[in-house]
N, C-alpha and C positions, 0 to 999 in steps of 0.2 A: 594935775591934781595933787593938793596936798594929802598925806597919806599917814595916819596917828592910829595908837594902838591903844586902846583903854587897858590899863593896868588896878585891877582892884585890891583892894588893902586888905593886906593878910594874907594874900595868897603865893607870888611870887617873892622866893627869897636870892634865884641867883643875882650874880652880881655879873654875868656875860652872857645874855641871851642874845643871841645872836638869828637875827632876821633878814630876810632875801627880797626883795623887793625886783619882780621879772619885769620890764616892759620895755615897750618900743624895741625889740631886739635885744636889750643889757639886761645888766643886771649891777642891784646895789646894795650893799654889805651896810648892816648898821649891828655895833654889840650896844647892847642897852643897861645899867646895872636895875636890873625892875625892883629892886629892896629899895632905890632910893625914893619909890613914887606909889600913893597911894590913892585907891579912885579917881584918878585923872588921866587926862587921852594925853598920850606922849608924842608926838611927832617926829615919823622917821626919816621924813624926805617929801621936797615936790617933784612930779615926773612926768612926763608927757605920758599916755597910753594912746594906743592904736586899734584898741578896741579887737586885735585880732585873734581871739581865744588861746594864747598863750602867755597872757599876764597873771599872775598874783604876789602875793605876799604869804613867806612861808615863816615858820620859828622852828628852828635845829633846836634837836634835845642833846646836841651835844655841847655840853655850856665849857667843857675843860676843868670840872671841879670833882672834887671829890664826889666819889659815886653813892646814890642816896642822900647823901649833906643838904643839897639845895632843892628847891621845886622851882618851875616854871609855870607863870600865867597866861592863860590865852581866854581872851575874851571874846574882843569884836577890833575889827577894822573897821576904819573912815577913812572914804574918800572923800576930798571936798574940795570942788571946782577952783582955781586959781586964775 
């Protein structure tokens, strides 16, 4: 599955959101800068799943920036078949 994250405008200003992406056994690290993208699905990776209730996709609130300075967006995930 290819795996994207809707970023809406105006709302996320880090410039290192850092997201987990769990499956098939791994795991896979993507930092994203979300100020550079408005109303649009961003795409973090494609991945096999195994369908066995220990997959998802997370966002760490911990960006490494000055504390209060920036916000984080969290909207929606897509998955879509590859």
């Amino acid at each position: 599955y290819e795996v994207a994250v809707f970023l809406p405008a105006g709302v996320g200003t880090t410039r290192n959101a850092r997201y987990w992406t769990a499956h098939a056994g791994t795991f896979n690290f993507r930092a994203l800068n979300q100020a550079a993208y408005a109303n649009q699905w961003v795409v973090l990776g494609t991945y096999y799943f195994a369908a066995n209730n220990t997959e998802y996709v997370s966002l760490a609130d911990v960006t490494y920036e000055p504390f209060a300075f920036t916000t984080l967006a969290v909207d929606a995930v897509r998955f879509s078949p590859r």
